[in-house]
C-alpha positions as CSV (number, residue, x, y, z in Angstrom):
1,X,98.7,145.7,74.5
2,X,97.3,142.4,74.2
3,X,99.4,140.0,72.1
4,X,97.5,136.3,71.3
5,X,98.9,133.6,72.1
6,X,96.4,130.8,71.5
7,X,99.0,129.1,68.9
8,X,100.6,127.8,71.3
9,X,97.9,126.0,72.9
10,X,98.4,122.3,72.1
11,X,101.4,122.9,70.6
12,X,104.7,120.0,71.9
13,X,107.5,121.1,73.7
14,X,111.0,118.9,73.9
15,X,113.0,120.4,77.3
16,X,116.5,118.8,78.5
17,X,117.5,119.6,81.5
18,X,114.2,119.2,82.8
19,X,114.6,118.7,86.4
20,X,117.1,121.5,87.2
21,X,115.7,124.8,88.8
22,X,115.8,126.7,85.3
23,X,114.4,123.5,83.6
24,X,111.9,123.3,86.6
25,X,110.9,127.3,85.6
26,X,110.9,126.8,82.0
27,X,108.7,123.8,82.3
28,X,106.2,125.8,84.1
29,X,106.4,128.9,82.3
30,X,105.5,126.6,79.3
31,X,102.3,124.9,80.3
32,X,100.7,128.5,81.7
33,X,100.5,128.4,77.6
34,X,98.8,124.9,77.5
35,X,101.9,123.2,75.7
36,X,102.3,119.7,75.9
37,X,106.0,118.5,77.6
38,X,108.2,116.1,76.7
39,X,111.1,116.3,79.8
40,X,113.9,114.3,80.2
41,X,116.7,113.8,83.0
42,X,119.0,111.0,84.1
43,X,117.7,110.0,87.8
44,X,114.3,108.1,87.2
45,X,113.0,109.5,90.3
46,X,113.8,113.4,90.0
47,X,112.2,113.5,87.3
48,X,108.9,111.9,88.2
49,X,108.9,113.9,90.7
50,X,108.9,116.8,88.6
51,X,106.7,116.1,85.9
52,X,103.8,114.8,89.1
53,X,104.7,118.3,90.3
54,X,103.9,119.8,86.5
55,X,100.8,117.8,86.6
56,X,100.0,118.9,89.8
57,X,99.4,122.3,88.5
58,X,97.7,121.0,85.1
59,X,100.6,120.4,83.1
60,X,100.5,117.6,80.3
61,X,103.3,115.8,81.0
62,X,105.4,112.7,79.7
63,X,108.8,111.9,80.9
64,X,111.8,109.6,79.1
65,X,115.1,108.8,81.6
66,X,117.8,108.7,80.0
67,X,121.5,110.2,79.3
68,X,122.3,113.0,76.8
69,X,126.0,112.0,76.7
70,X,124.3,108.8,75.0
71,X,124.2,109.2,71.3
72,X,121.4,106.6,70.3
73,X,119.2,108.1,73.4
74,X,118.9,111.4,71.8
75,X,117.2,109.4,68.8
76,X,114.5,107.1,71.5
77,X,114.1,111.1,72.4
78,X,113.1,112.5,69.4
79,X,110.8,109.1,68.8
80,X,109.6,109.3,72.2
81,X,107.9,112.8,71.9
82,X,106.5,111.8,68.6
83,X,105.4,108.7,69.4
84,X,103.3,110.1,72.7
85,X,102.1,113.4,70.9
86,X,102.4,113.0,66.8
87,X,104.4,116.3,66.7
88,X,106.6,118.7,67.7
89,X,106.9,122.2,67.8
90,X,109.4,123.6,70.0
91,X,113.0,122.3,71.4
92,X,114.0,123.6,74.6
93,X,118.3,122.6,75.2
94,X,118.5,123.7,78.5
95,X,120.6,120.9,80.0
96,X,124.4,121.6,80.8
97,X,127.3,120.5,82.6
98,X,130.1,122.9,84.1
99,X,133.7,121.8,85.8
100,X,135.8,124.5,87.8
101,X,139.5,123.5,87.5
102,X,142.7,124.9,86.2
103,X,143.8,123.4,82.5
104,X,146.3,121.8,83.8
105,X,144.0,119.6,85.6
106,X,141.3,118.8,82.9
107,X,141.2,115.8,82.0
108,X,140.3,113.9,78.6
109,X,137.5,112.1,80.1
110,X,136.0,115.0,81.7
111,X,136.4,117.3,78.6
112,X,134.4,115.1,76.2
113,X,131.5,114.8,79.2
114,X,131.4,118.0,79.1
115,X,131.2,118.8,75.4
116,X,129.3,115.7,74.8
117,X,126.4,117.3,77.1
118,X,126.7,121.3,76.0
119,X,127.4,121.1,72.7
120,X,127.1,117.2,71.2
121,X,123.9,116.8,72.5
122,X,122.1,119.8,71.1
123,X,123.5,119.7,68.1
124,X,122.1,116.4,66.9
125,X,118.9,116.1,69.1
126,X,118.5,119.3,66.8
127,X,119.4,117.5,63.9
128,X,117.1,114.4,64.7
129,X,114.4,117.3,65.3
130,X,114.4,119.2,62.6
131,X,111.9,117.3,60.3
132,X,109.4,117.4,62.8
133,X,109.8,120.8,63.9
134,X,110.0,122.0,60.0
135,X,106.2,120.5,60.2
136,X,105.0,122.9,62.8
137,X,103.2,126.3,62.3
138,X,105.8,127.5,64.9
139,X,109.5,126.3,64.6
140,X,111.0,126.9,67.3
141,X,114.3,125.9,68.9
142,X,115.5,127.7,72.3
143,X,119.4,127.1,73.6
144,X,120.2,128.3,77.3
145,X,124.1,129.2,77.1
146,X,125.4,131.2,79.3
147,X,127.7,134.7,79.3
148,X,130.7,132.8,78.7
149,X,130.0,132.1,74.9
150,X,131.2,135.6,74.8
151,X,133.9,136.0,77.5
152,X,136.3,133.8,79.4
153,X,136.1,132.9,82.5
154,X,139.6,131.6,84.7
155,X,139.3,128.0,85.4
156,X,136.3,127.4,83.3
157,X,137.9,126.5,80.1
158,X,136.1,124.1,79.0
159,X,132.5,125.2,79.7
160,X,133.9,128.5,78.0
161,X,134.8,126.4,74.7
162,X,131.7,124.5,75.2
163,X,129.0,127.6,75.3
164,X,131.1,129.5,72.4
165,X,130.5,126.5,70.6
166,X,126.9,126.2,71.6
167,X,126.7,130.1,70.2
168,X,128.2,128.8,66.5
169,X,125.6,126.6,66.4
170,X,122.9,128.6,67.3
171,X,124.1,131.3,64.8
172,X,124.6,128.4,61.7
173,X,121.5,126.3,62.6
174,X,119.5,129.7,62.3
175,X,120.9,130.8,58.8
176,X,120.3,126.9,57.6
177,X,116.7,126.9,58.7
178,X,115.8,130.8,57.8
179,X,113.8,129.7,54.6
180,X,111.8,127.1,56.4
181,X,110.2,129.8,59.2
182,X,112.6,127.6,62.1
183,X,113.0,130.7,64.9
184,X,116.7,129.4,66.6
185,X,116.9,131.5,69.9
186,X,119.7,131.6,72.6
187,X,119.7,133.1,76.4
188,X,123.3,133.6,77.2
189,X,122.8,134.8,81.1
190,X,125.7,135.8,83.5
191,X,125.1,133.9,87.0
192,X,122.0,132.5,87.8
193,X,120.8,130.8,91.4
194,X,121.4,127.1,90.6
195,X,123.0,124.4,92.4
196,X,125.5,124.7,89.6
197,X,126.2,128.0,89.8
198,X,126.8,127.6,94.0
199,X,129.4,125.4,92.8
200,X,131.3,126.8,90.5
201,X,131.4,130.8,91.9
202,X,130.6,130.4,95.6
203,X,131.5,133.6,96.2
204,X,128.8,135.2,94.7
205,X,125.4,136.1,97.5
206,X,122.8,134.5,96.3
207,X,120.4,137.9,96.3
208,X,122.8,139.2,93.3
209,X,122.3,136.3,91.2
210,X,119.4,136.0,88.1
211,X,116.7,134.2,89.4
212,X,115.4,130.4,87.6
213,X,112.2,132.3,86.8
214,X,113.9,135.5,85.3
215,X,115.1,132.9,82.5
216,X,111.4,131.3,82.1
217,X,110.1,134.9,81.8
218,X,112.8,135.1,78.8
219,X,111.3,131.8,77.3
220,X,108.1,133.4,77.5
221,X,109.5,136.4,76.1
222,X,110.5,134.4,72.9
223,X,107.1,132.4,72.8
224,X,105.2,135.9,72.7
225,X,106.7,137.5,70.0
226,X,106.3,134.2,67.8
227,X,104.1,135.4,65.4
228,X,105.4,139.2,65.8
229,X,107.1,141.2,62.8
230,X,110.7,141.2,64.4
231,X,113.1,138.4,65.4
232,X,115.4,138.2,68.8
233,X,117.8,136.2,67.9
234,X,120.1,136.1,71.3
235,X,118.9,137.9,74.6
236,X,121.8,138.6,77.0
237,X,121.4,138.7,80.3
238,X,123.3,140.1,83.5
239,X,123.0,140.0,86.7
240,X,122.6,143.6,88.6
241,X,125.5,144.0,90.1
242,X,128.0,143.4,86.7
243,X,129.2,145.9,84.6
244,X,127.0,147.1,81.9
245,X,128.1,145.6,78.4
């Protein structure tokens, strides 16, 4: 079966977390549609980088530095995209920040970074998107959580609390916007093979983990069935070796 996808062409894409290897995956799995991209990250010269790669392979691209954890940023964001492409149609939060520690050791100044980045951030660059996004044929808005919005996970408390709360969102932002044809997707994978990930479970081999692209086909997944007769809201994701369920 064919499906048509030629709505997207043209269309404007907003992706945080731009210059990690999902972001990097997503990025590319989005102009194989002909989207326009918006990408952000906070080290000027990653992310040129990135987007000269994206152009490389005929990406349109336009990048804006700057730090999610910064409140008046996620508004120069949201102008940003408008300004450069007079619309936008579909919000990619991809970026996140993870800490392995025991409570005891969290600190106050860590645990707002953290929640400041997973679930501060998406929340009101949502907010600040909304009116565009309510003037596209296509609504779209695509969070990347992660397996713990549903379990917990020993010395990841606060990345836990962070993607549960990134999954209340999701689930409130897409009762809110029902009415107005705003699609509010989330990927909630278990492991995948990031620097991150390396980080925070070493112990895991690398050829068990999801793959970057396996979460861009996901994307694409979500950007295919955009004009289809059924809704996905969440698409949960394991890697092979875990338990089923």
């Amino acid at each position: 079966m064919t499906i048509d996808t030629s709505y997207w062409e043209g269309k404007v894409a907003l992706i945080t977390g731009a210059t990690g290897e999902m972001g990097i995956a997503i990025c590319r799995e989005l102009i194989g549609y002909g989207i326009k991209l918006v990408i952000t990250g906070r080290v000027p010269e990653t992310l040129e980088e990135v987007a000269d790669q994206l152009r490389a392979e005929g990406g349109e691209v336009a990048t804006l530095t700057g730090n999610l954890e910064n409140y008046e940023f996620l508004d120069d964001l949201v102008n940003f995209t408008i300004d450069t492409y007079g619309s936008l149609d579909l919000l990619v939060n991809n970026a996140g920040m993870a800490h392995k520690s025991p409570i005891q050791e969290m600190t106050p100044e860590l645990y707002d970074r953290i929640m400041n980045v997973n679930v501060k951030a998406p929340y009101f660059l949502t907010q600040k998107a909304l009116d565009y996004l309510r003037l596209s044929d296509v609504p779209t808005i695509i969070n990347v959580s992660s397996v713990v919005a549903h379990r917990g996970y020993k010395n990841q408390s606060v990345f836990t609390i962070s993607k549960h709360a990134l999954m209340g969102l999701s689930k409130a932002f897409a009762v809110e916007t029902l009415e107005e044809g705003v699609r509010v997707h989330t990927i909630t994978p278990g492991a995948v093979l990031t620097d991150l990930i390396g980080m925070i479970r070493p112990d895991l081999k690398p050829d068990d983990l999801i793959k970057p692209q396996d979460i861009a086909d996901v994307v694409s997944f979500f950007l295919l069935h955009r004009k289809s007769s059924f809704v996905v809201d969440e698409i949960r994701m394991r890697r092979i070796g875990k338990e089923p369920f």
